[in-house]
C-alpha positions as CSV (number, residue, x, y, z in Angstrom):
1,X,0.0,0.0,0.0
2,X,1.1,3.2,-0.5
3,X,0.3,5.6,2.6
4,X,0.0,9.5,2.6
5,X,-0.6,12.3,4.9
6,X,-2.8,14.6,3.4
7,X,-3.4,18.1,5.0
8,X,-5.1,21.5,4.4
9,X,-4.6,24.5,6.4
10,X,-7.4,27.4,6.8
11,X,-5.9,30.9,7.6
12,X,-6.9,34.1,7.1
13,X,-4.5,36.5,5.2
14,X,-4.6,40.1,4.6
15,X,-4.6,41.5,1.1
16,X,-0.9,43.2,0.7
17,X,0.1,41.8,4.1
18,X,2.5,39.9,1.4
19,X,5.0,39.6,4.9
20,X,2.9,38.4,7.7
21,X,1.0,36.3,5.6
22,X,4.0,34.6,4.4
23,X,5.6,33.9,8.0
24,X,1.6,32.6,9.0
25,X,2.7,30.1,6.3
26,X,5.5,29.4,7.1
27,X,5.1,28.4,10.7
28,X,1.8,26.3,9.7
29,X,4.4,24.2,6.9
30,X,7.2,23.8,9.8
31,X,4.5,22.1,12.0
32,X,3.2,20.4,8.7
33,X,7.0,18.6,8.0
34,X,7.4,18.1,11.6
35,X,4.3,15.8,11.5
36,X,5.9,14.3,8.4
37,X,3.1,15.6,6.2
38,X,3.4,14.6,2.5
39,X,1.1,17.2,0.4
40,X,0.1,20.6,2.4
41,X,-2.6,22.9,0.9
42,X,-2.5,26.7,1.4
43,X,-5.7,28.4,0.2
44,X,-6.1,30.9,-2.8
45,X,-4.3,33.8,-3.0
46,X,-2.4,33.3,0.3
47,X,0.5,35.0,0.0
48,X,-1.2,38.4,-1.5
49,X,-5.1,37.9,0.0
50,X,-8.1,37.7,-1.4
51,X,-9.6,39.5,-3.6
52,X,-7.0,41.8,-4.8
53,X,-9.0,43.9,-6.9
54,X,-7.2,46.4,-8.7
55,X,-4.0,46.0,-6.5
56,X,-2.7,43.3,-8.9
57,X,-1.9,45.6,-11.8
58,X,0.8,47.4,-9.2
59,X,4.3,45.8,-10.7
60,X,5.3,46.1,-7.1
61,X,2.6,43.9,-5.6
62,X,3.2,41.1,-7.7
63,X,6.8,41.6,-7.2
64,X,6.5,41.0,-3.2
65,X,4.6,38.4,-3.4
66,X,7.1,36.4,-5.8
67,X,9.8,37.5,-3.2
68,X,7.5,35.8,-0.3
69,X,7.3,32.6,-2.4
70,X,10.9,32.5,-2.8
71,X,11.0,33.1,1.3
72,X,8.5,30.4,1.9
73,X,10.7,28.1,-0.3
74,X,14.0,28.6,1.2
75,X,12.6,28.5,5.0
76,X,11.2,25.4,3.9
77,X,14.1,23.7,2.1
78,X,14.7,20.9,4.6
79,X,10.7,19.9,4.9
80,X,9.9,17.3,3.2
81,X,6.2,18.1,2.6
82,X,5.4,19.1,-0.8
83,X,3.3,22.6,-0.5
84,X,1.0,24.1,-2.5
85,X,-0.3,27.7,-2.1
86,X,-1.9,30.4,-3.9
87,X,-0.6,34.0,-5.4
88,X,-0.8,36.4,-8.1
89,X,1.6,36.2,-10.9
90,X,2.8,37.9,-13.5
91,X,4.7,36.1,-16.7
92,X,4.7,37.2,-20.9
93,X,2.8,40.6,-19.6
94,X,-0.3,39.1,-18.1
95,X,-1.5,38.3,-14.6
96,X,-2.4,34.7,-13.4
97,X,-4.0,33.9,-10.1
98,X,-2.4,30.8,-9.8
99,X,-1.3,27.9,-6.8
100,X,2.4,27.5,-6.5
101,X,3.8,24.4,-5.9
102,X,7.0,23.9,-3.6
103,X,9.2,21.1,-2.2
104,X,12.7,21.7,-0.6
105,X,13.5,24.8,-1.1
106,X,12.0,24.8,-4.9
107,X,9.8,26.9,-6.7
108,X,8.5,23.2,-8.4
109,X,6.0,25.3,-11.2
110,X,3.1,27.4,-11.3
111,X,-0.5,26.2,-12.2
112,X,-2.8,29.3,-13.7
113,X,-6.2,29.3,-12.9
114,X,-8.4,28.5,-15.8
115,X,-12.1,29.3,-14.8
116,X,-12.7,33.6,-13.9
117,X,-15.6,34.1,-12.0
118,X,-17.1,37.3,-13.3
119,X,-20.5,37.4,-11.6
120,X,-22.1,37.8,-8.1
121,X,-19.1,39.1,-5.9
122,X,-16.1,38.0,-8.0
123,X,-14.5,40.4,-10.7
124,X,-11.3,38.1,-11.5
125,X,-11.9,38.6,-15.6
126,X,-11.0,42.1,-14.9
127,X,-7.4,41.8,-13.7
128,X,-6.8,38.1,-14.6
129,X,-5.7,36.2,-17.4
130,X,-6.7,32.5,-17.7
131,X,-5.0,29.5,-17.8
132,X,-5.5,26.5,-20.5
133,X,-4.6,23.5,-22.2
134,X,-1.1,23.6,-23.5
135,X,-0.1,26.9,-21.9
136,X,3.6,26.5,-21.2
137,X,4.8,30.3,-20.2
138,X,8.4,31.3,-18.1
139,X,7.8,33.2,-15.2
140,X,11.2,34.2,-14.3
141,X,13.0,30.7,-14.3
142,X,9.7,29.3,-13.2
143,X,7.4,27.4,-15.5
144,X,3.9,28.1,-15.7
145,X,1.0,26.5,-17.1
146,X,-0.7,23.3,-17.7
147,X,1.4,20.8,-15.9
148,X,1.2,18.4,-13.9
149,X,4.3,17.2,-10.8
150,X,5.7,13.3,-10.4
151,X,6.8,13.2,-6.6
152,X,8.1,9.3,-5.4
153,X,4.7,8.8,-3.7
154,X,2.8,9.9,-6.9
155,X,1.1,12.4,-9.4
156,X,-0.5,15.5,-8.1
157,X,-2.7,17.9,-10.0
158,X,-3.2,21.4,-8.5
159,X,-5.9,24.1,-9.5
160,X,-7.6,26.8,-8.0
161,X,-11.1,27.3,-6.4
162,X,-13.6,27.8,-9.5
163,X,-11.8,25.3,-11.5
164,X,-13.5,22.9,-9.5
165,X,-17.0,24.2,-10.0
166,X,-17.1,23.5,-13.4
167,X,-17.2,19.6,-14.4
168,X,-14.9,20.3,-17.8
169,X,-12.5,22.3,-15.8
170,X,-8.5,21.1,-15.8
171,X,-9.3,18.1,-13.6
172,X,-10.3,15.6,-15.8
173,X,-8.0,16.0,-18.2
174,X,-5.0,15.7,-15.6
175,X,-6.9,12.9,-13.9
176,X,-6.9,11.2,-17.3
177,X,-3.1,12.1,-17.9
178,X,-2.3,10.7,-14.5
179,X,-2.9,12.6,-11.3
180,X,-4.3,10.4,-8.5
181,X,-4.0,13.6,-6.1
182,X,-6.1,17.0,-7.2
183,X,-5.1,19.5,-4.8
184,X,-7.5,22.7,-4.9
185,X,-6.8,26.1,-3.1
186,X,-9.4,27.5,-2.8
187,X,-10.8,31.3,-1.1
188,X,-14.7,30.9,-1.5
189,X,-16.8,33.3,0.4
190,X,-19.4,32.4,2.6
191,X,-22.7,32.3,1.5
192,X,-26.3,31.1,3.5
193,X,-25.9,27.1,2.5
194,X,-23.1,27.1,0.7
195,X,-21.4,24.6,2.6
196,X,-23.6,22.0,1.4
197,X,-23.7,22.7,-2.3
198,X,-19.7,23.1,-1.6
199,X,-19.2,19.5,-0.2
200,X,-21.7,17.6,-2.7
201,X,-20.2,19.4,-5.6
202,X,-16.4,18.7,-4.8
203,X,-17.7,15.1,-3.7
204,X,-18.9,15.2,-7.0
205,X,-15.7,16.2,-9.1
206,X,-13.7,13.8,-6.8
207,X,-16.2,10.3,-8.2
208,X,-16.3,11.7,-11.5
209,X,-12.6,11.5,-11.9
210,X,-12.0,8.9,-9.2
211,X,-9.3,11.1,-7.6
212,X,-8.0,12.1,-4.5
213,X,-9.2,16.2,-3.9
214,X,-7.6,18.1,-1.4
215,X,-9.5,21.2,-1.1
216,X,-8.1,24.1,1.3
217,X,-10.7,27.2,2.1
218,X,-9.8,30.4,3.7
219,X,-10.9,31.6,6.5
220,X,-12.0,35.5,8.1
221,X,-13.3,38.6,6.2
222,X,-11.9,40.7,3.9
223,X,-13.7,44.2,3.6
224,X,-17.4,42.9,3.1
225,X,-16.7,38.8,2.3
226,X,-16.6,36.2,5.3
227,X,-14.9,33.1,4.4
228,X,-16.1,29.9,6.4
229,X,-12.9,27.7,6.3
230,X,-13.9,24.1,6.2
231,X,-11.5,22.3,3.9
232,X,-11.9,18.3,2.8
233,X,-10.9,15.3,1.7
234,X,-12.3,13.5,-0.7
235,X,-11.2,9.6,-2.5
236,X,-13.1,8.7,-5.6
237,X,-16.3,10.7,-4.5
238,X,-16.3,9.7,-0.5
239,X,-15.8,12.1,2.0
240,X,-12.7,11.1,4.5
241,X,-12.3,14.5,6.3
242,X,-13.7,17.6,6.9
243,X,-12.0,20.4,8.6
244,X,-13.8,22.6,11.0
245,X,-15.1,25.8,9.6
246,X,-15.2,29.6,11.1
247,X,-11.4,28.6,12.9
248,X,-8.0,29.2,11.7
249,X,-5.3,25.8,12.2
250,X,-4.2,22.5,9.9
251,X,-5.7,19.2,9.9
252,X,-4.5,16.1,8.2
253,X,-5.1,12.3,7.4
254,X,-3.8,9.3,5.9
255,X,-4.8,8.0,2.8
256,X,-4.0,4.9,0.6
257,X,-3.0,5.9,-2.7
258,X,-3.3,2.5,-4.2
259,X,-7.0,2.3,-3.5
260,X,-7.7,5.2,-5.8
261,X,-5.3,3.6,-7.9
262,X,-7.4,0.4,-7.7
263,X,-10.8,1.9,-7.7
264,X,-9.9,3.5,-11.3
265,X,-8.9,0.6,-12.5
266,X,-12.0,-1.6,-11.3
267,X,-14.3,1.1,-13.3
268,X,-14.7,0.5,-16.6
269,X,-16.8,3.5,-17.1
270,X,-13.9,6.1,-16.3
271,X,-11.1,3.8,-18.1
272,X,-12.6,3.5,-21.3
273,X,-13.2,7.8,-21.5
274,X,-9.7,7.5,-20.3
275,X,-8.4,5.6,-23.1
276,X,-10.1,7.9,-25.5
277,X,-8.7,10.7,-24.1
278,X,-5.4,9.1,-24.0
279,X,-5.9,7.8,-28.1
280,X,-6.1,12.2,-28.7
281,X,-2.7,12.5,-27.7
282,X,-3.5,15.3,-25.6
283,X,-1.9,14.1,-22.2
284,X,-0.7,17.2,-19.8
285,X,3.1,17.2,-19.4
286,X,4.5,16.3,-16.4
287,X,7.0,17.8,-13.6
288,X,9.5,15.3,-12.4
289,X,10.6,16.8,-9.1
290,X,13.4,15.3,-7.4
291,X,13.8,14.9,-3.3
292,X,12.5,12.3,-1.2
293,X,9.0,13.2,0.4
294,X,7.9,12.7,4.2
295,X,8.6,9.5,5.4
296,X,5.4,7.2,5.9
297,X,6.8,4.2,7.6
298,X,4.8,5.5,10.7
299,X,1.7,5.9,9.0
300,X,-1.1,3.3,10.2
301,X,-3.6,2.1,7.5
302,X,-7.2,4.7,7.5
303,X,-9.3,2.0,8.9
304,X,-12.9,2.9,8.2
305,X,-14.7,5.3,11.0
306,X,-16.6,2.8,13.8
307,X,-13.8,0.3,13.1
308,X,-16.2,-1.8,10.6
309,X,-16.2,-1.7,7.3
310,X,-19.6,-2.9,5.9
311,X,-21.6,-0.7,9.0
312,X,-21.4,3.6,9.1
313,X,-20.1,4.9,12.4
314,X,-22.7,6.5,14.8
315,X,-23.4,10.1,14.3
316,X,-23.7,12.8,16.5
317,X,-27.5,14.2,17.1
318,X,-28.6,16.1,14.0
319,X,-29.2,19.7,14.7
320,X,-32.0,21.1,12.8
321,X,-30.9,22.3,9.1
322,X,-32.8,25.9,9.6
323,X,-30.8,26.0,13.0
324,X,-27.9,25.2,11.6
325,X,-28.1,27.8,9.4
326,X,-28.7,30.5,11.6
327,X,-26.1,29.7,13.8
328,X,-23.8,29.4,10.8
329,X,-25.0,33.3,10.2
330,X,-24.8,34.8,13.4
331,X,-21.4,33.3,13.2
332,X,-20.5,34.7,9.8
333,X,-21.0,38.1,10.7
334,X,-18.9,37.9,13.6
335,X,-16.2,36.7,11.9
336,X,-16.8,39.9,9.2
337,X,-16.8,42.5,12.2
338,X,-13.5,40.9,13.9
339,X,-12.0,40.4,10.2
340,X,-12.6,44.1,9.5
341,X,-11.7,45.8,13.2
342,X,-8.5,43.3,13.3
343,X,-7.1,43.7,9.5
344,X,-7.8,47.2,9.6
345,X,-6.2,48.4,12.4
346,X,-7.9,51.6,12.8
347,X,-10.1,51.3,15.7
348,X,-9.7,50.5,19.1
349,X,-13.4,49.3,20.2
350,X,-16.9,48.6,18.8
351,X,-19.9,51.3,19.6
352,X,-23.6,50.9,18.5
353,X,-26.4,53.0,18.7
354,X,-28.8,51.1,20.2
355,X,-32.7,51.8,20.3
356,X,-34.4,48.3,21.4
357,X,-35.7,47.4,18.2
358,X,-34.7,44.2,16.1
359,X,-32.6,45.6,13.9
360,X,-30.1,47.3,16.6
361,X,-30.2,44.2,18.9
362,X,-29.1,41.7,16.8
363,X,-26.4,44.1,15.5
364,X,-25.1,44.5,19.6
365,X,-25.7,40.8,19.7
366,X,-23.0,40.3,16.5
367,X,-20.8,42.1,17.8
368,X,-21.2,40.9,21.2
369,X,-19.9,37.6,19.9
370,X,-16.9,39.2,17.4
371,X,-15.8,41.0,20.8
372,X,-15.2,37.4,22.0
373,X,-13.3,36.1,18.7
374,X,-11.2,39.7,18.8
375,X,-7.5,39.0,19.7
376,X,-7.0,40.5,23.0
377,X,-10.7,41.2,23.2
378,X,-12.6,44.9,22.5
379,X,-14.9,46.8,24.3
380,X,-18.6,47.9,23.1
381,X,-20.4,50.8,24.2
382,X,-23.9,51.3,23.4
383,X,-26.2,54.5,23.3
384,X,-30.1,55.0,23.6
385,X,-30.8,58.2,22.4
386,X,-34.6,58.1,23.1
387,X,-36.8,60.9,21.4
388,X,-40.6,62.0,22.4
389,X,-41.7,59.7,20.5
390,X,-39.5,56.7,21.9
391,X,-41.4,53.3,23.5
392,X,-40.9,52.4,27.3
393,X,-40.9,48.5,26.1
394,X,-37.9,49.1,23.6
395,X,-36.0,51.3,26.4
396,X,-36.7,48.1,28.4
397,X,-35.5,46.0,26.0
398,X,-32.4,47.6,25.3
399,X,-31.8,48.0,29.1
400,X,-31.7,44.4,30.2
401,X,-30.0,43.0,26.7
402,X,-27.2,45.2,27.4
403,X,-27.4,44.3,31.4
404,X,-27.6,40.7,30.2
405,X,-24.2,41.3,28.0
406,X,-22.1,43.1,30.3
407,X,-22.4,46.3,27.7
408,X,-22.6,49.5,29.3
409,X,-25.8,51.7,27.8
410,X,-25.3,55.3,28.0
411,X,-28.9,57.5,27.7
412,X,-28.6,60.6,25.8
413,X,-32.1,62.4,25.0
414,X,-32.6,63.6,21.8
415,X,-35.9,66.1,21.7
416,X,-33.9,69.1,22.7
417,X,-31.8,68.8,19.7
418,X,-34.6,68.0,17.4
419,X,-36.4,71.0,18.6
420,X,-33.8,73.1,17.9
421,X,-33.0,71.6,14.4
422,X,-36.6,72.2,13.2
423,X,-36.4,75.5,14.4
424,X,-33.8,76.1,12.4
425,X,-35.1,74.7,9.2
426,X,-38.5,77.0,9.6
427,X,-35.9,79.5,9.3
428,X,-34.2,78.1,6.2
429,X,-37.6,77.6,4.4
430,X,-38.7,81.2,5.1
431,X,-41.5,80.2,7.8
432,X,-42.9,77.5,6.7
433,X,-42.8,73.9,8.5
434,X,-41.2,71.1,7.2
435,X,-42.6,67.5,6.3
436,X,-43.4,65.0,8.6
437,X,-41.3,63.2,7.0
438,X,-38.3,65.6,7.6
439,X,-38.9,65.8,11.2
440,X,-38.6,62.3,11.3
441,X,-35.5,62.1,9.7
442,X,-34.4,65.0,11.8
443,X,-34.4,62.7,14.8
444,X,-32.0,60.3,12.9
445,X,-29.7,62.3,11.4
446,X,-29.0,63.7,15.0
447,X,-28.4,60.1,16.2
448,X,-25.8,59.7,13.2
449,X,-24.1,62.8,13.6
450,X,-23.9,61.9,17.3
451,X,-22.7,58.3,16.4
452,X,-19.7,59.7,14.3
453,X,-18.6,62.4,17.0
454,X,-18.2,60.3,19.5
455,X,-16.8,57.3,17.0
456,X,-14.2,60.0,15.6
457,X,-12.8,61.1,19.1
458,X,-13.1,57.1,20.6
459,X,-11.5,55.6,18.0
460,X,-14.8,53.2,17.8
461,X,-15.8,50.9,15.0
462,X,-19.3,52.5,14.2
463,X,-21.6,49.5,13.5
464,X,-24.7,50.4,11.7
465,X,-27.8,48.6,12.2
466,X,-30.3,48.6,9.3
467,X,-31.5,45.4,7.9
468,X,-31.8,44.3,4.1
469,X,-35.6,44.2,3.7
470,X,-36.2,48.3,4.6
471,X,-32.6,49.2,2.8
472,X,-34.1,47.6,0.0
473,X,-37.0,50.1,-0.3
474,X,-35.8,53.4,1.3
475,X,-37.0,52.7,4.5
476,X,-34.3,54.7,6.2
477,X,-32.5,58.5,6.7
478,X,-29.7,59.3,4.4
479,X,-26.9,60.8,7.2
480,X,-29.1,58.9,10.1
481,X,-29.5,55.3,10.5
482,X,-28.0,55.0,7.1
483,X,-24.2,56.2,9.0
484,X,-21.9,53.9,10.1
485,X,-18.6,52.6,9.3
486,X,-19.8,48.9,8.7
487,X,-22.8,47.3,7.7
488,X,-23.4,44.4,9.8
489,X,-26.8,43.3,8.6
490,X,-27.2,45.7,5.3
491,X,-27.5,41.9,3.5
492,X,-29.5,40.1,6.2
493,X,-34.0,40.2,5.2
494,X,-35.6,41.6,7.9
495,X,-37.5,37.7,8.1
496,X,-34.1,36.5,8.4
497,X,-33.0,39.2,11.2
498,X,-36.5,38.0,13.4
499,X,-35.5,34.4,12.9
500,X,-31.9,35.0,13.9
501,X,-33.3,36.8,17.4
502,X,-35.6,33.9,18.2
503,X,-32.5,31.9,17.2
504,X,-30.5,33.5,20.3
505,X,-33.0,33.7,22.7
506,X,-33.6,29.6,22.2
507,X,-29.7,29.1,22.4
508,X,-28.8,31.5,25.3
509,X,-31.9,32.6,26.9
510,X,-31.7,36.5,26.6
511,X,-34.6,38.2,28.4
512,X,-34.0,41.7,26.3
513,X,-34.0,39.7,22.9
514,X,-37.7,38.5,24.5
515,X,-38.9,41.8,25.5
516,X,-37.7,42.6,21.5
517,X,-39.6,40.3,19.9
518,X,-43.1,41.4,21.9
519,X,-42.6,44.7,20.7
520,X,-44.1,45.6,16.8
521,X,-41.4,46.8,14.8
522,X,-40.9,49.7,14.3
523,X,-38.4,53.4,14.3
524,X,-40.3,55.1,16.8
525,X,-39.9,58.6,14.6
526,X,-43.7,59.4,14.8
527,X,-46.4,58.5,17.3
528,X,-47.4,54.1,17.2
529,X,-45.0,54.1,14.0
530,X,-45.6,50.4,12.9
531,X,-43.1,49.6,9.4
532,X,-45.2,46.9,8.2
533,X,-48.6,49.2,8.6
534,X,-46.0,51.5,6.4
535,X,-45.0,49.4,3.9
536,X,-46.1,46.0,3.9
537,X,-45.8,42.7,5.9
538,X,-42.5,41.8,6.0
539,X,-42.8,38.2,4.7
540,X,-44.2,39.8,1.6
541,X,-41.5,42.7,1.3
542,X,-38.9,39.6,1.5
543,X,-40.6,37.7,-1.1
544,X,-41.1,40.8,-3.2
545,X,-36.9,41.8,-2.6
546,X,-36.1,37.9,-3.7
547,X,-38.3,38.0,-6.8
548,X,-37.5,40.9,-8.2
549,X,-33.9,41.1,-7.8
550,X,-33.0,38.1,-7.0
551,X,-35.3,36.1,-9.3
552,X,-35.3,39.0,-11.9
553,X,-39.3,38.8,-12.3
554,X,-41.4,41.8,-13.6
555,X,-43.9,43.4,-11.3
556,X,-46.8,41.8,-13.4
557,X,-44.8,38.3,-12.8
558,X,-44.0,38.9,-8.8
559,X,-47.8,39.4,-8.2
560,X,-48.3,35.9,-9.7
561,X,-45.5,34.7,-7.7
562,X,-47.2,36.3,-4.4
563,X,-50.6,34.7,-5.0
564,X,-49.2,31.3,-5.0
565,X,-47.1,31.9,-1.5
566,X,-49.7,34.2,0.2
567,X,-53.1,32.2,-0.6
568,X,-54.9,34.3,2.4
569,X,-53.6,37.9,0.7
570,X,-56.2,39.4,-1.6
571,X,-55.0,38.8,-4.8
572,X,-55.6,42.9,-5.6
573,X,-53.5,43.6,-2.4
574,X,-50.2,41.5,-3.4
575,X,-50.2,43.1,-7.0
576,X,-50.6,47.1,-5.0
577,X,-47.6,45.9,-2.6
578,X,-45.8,44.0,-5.8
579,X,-46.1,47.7,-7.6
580,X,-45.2,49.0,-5.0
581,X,-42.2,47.1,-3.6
582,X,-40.6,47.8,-7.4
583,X,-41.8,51.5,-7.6
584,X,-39.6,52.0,-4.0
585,X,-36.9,49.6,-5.0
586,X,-35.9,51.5,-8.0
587,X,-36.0,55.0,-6.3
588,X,-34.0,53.7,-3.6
589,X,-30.8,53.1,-5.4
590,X,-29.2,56.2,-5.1
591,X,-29.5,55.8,-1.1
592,X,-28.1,52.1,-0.5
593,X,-25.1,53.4,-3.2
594,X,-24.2,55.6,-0.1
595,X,-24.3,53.0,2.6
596,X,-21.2,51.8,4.3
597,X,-19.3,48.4,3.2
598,X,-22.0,45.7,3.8
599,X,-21.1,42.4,5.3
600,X,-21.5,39.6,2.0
601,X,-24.2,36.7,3.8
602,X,-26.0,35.5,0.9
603,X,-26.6,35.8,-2.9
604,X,-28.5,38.8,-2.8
605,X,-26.5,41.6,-2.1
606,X,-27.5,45.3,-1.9
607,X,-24.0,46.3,-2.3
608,X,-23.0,48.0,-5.7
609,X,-19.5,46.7,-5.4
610,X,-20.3,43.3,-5.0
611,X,-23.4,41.5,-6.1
612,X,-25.9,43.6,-7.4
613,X,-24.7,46.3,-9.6
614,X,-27.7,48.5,-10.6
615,X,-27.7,52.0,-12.2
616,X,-28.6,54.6,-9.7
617,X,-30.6,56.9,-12.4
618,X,-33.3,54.5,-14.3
619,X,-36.9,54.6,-15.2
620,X,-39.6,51.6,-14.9
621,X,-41.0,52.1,-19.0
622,X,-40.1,48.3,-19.4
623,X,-42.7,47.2,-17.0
């Protein structure tokens, strides 16, 4: 039998941190070789970080990070672990993100990536140029392109993250040339049940071409995108490890090469589209790399989990899928806030403006929880700035969450102010009284402004609280609730945000999240101010936000779509809130373009950077 240690290792590097990424890499392959590892896997883009963006087409960028590799390989010349990591590089004037292979001190080769993502958050066809069959390039005594590498344990195949999602991406034809091992680095942003389509569709790619896939994830936030970790194993199509996800570290196994070896001789399916891929003459070239590889004399056979091979193992309890999910959420966003206050460097604690309603508890709840995952800890501080027309239940609410946290809630009245603001805009419009609508968002923009004085002379991270579902339609004050320096739950439905909260109160018994939930939602800028009364229900507003910009449906179409999911709705009423839900969508652009940075959760994203790129001046004649 031939035994190997396989291993992927999810950290969590910092775009241009070229240095300290490197020696986090370094330390992780000196425990690797130490354990007598035989393939390690680095994720995507882990010398430079992920995404780049723009940064790649600074000469100087790509040259550091081709010094790092260089580093990595000569502080690793006397492992015998064969590494594989990801960067940015440059070779015949174009830019390749691409996985680096290394083994005793060697720059081995350099695999470019073949499969851009240009859609949702990803904008690598901008920058990038893409690998494919046959490319056989010099970048600077290195070779890059289609290749695969011969180590005395066996062929390996690398490729990076989207190459994988596609079935007629570089893996089958360097499965068919030879590879046994595929290793995949990979930097794939977290997205509401992603894991699962993640693991079935490598699991997938790993039977089809009855390989060995090593698949290395990052993990943390960079500006809006969470990554969730999680790595695998997979041989022929069966899962035989699964790394934890949300948590930085390495994790290994032992696998027997010879029974993938075995299993692709024993199907005829695969070895007959082998041979007539072979009969094309189109076999990928090969790397001979000289050096002996970890030694696996004191590596014990993977007997089968349970100890018996024709029975599975016992499981753990299954935890509900929708709880699962949330969980997997209000972890997510934690991760994005401590990603963004650690890489940064710019803040020294976390503040929140905090008003007892839904949106602004789950916010202090998020970033109650990043607090704990902050190196060395941070402080929050959170401020009810109650108005005239402020509830006694949301003032309770707010007062026993943050009690219940250890969060210390500072009360600063804002009717005063407001008084003296509308005063002043009488006298700006010559006598007459403003809207109702302008005195409401009086009261929030003095909040905001308040928020960023005291953020700008604290130092604070100013966390802003608004939800997905209102965003969406303009349900909030340009230079008031809008303010903030990060979005926290800017992508999160406002269904999502009340399932979340019942979520926590299950799991850790909050009494303030309770009180929350009794109360009827709403921004207490007017007298028994009720949203949904305002705009709709928000299980319809959610539906309307998915099919329409998510689902791309007309208005005439959504309606339809609405009938079928809200039977007990008046068919007349879902096509007025379908109208109107589009009608307010559209004319909301041009305020959620001024938002902060959002935190990436799902497929829908109101950011214009990222996922949803709409034009901020349009009219509705296609309807």
């Amino acid at each position: 039998m031939r035994l190997a240690k396989l291993a992927v290792a999810t950290v969590s590097p910092t775009v241009g941190a070229v240095k300290s990424n490197v020696s986090r890499l370094i330390a992780v392959a000196k425990e690797m070789a130490d354990a007598n590892v035989t393939v390690g896997a680095f994720p995507e883009q882990a010398i430079g970080g992920y995404p780049p963006e723009d940064l790649v087409q600074w000469p100087g960028f790509l040259i550091g990070q081709r010094r790092e590799l260089e580093r990595f390989a000569k502080e690793t010349s006397d492992s015998p672990t064969v590494y594989v990591l990801g960067l940015a590089v440059s070779a015949a004037g174009q830019i390749f993100n691409a996985a680096a292979v290394v083994h005793r001190g060697r720059i081995a080769g350099v695999v470019p990536k073949e499969k851009l993502p240009t859609y949702n958050v990803f904008y690598e066809g901008r920058t990038f140029s893409r690998g494919g069959p046959g490319l056989a390039l010099d970048a600077d005594g290195v070779p890059l392109g289609d290749y695969r590498f011969q180590f005395d344990f066996g062929d390996v195949a690398v490729e990076v993250c989207e190459d994988a999602w596609s079935p007629d991406g570089p893996m089958r034809r360097r499965c068919y040339s030879g590879s046994e091992i595929v290793v995949n680095v990979s930097t794939s942003p977290y997205r509401m049940g992603v894991d699962s389509t993640r693991r079935e569709m490598l699991a997938t790619r790993a039977a089809d071409n009855q390989a060995l896939l090593l698949y290395a994830n990052a993990v943390g936030g960079q500006d809006g995108l969470i990554y969730d970790g999680g790595g695998f194993i997979f041989q022929n199509g069966r899962l035989v490890f699964e790394a934890p996800r949300f948590v930085e570290g390495w994790w290994s196994t032992v696998v027997d090469l010879d029974r993938t070896r075995r299993l692709r001789m024993e199907n005829t399916t695969w070895r007959s589209d082998c041979e007539a891929f072979r009969l094309l003459r189109q076999t990928v070239p090969v790397i001979k790399v000289e050096g002996k590889t970890a030694n696996n004399s004191s590596f014990k056979y993977p007997g089968p989990d349970g100890g018996n091979f024709f029975l599975p193992a016992s499981g753990t309890p299954r935890i509900d899928p929708r709880d699962r999910a949330l969980d997997d959420l209000f972890e997510a966003l934690a991760v994005g806030v401590k990603s963004y206050y650690e890489k940064t460097g710019a803040f020294k604690s976390l503040g929140i403006a905090l008003s007892g309603g839904r949106d602004s508890m789950l916010t202090l709840l998020v970033a109650w929880r990043a607090a704990q995952l902050i190196k060395g800890g941070s402080t929050i501080s959170a401020f009810y700035m109650p108005s005239k027309h402020s509830g006694g239940d949301t003032k309770q609410a707010a007062t026993v969450l943050a009690e219940e946290l250890g969060v210390k809630l500072e009360t600063v009245p804002i009717h005063e102010a407001t008084a003296r603001e509308i005063e002043a805009t009488v006298t700006m419009l010559g006598g007459e009284q403003p809207t109702e609508l302008t005195r409401q968002n009086i009261q929030a923009r003095i909040r905001g402004q308040r928020m960023w004085n005291w953020a700008n002379s604290s130092g604070a991270l100013f966390l802003q609280t608004g939800d997905m579902s209102e965003k969406a339609v303009g349900y909030t004050t340009i230079g008031g609730d809008l303010e903030g320096s990060l979005s926290v739950i800017a992508n999160v439905p406002k269904t999502v945000v009340i399932a979340l909260l019942e979520r926590l109160e299950q799991r850790f018994g909050f009494k303030g999240v309770s009180a929350t939930l009794h109360t009827a939602p709403g921004p207490e800028l007017a007298d028994k101010q009720v949203a949904e009364n305002e705009l709709m229900p928000f299980p319809v507003l959610d539906a309307c936000l998915q099919l329409y910009a998510g689902e791309k449906m007309s208005p005439a179409d959504v309606a339809v779509a609405l009938q079928a999911l809200f039977p007990d709705q008046p068919a007349g009423k879902l096509t007025t809130w379908a109208a109107q839900f589009t009608k307010l969508f559209s004319q909301s652009i041009y305020k959620w373009v001024q938002s902060p940075l959002s935190l990436h959760v799902g497929s829908l994203d109101l950011d214009r950077e990222r996922a949803l790129q709409m034009p901020v001046v349009q009219r509705n004649e296609w309807f």
